[in-house]
C-alpha positions in Angstrom: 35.8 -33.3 3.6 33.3 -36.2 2.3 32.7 -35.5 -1.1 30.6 -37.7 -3.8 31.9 -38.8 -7.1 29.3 -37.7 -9.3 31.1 -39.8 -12.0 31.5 -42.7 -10.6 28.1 -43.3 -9.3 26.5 -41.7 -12.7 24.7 -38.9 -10.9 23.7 -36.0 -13.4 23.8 -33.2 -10.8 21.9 -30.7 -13.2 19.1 -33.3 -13.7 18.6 -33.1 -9.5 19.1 -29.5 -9.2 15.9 -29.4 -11.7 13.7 -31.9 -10.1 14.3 -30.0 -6.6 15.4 -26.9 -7.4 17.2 -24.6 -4.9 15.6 -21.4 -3.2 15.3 -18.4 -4.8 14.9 -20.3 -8.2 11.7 -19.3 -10.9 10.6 -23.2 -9.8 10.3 -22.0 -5.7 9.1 -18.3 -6.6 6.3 -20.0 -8.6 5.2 -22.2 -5.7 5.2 -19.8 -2.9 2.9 -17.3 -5.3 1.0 -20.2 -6.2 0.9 -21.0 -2.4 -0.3 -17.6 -1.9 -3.0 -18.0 -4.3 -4.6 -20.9 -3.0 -4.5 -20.2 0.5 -6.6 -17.2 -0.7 -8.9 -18.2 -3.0 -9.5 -21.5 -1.0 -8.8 -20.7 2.5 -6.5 -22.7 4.4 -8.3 -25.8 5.4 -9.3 -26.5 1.7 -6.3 -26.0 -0.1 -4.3 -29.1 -0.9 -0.5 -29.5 -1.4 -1.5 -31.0 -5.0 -3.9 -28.2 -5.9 -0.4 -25.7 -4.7 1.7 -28.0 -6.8 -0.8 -28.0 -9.5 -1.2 -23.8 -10.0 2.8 -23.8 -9.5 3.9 -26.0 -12.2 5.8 -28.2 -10.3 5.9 -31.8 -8.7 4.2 -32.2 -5.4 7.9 -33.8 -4.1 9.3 -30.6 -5.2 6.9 -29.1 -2.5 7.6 -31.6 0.3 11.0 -31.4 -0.4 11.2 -27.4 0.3 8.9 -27.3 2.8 8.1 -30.2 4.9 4.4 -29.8 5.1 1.7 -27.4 4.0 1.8 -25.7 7.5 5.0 -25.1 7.2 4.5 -23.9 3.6 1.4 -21.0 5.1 3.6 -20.2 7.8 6.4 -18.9 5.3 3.8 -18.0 2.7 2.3 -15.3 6.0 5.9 -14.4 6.9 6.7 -13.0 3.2 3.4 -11.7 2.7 3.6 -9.7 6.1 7.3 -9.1 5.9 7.1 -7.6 2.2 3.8 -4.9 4.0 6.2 -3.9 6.4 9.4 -3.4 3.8 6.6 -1.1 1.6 5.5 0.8 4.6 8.7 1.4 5.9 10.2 2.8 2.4 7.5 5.2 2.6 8.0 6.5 6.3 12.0 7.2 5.8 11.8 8.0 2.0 12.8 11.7 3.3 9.5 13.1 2.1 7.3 16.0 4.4 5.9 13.8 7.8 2.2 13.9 6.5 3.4 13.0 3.2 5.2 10.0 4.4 2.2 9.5 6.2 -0.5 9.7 3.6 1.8 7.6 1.4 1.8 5.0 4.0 -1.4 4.3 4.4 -2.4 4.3 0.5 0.2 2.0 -0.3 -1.0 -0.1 2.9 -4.6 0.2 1.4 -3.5 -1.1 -2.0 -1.3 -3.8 -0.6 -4.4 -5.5 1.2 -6.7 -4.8 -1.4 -4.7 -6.4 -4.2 -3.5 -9.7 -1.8 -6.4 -12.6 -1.7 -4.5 -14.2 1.2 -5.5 -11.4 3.6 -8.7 -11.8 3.3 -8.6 -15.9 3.8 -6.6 -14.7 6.9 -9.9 -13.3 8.5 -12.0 -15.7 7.4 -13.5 -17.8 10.3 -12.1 -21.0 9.1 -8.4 -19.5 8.7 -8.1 -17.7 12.3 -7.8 -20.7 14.7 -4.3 -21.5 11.8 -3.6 -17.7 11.6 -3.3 -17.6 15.8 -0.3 -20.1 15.6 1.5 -17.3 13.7 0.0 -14.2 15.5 3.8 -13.2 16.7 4.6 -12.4 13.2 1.6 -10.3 12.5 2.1 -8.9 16.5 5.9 -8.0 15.4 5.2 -6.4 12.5 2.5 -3.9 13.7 5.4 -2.9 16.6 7.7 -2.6 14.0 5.3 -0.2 12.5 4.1 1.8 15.2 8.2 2.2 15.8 8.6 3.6 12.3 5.5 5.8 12.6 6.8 7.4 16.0 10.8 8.0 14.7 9.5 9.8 11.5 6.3 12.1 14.0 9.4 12.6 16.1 11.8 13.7 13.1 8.6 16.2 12.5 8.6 17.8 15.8 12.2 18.6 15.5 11.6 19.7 12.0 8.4 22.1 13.1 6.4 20.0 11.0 4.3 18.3 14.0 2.1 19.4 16.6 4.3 20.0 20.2 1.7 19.5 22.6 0.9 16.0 22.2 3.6 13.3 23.0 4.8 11.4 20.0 3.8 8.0 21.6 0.3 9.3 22.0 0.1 10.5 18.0 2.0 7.2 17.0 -0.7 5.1 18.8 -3.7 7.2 16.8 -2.4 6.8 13.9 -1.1 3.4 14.2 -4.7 2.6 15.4 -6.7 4.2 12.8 -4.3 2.7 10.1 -4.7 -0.9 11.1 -8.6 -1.0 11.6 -9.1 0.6 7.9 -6.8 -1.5 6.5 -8.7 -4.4 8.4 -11.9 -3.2 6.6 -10.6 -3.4 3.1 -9.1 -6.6 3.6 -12.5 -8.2 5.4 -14.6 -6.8 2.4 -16.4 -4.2 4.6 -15.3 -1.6 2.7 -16.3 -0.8 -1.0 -13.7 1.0 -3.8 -16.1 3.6 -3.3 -16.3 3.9 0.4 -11.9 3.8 0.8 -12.7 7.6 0.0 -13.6 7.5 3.5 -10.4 6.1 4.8 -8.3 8.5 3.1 -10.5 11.5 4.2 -10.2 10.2 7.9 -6.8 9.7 7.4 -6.2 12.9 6.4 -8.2 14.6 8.9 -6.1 12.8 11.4 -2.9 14.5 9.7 -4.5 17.6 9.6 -4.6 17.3 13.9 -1.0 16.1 13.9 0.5 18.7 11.5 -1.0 21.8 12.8 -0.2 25.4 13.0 3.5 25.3 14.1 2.4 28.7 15.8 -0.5 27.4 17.5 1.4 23.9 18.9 4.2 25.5 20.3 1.3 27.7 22.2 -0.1 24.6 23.1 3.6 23.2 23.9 4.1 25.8 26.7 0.6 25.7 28.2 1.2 21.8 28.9 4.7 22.5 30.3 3.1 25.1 33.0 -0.2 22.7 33.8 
């Protein structure tokens, strides 16, 4: 195995290990929430690899170094942003709880997580979309990933009694997956007010009220779709 005399050639590995700092160090935390930041606040095409070093508190090699390039940098910036929505969604859909519980927690939590993260509204600005469509298979795979969730925990409520029979699972998954994604695409665009969410959560719940109905009335329901 080569190996390097650190001795010999008077290399202090500690001083290198702080000037470019492994992953999942405070030093690479700080610049992909600093990355986050900017891309936000600034959109995309503004936002400069010294104003990311700048908010991070590093050096702008330190970023180079990690990264490559600043597309490179937005492109694992959108993957952890997406990818930590989908980890928060999917705890609430198998934390155990009642279907339209896991449900209604579901989409709050969604509702908070755009509201609360800058980046996704730079993401539908017009000058970020033409960047954001390079990296649409990571938006496109998470939404699937969702829709699969959503459909195993309305199926775990039919075999529980808790969900409607007369409708297929697939179908209720889509509605709900649907309704979910164009709200949550509201709050992040700025169409929706603090005031007017009330109306996404009534909708919502008007929706679950459909899905978790009578247990009576949808195995009625059940049987008259099985005879037609």
């Amino acid at each position: 195995m080569f190996t390097i005399d650190t001795q010999k050639y008077n290399l202090d590995m500690r001083s290198l290990n702080e000037k470019y700092p492994p992953r999942d160090t405070a030093a690479y935390r700080r610049l992909l929430e600093a990355a986050e930041n900017c891309f936000g606040t600034l959109g995309s095409q503004k936002t400069t690899v010294v104003e990311i070093a700048f908010v991070a508190q590093v050096s702008k090699p330190l970023v180079y170094c990690s990264f490559g390039s600043k597309e490179h940098l937005y492109e694992v910036v959108i993957s952890r942003l997406v990818g930590g929505w989908n980890e928060e969604l999917v705890a609430e859909l198998s934390s155990g709880a009642p279907v339209a519980e896991a449900l209604r927690r579901m989409h709050r939590v969604s509702l908070d997580y755009a509201r609360t993260r800058p980046l996704l509204r730079g993401l539908l600005a017009q000058e970020s979309r033409l960047l954001l469509a390079a990296y649409s298979d990571i938006v496109e795979r998470t939404n699937a990933t969702l829709k699969t969730q959503i459909q195993a925990c309305l199926a775990t409520g039919v075999a529980s009694g808790e969900v409607r029979l007369d409708v297929p699972a697939g179908a209720m998954a889509d509605a709900v997956t649907e309704m979910h994604l164009a709200y949550v695409e509201r709050i992040v665009s700025g169409l929706e007010t603090r005031a007017a969410e009330r109306v996404a959560l009534d909708a919502f719940e008007c929706l679950l009220f459909g899905i978790c109905m009578s247990t009576d009335a949808s195995r009625a329901g059940s049987q008259r779709r099985k005879r037609s």
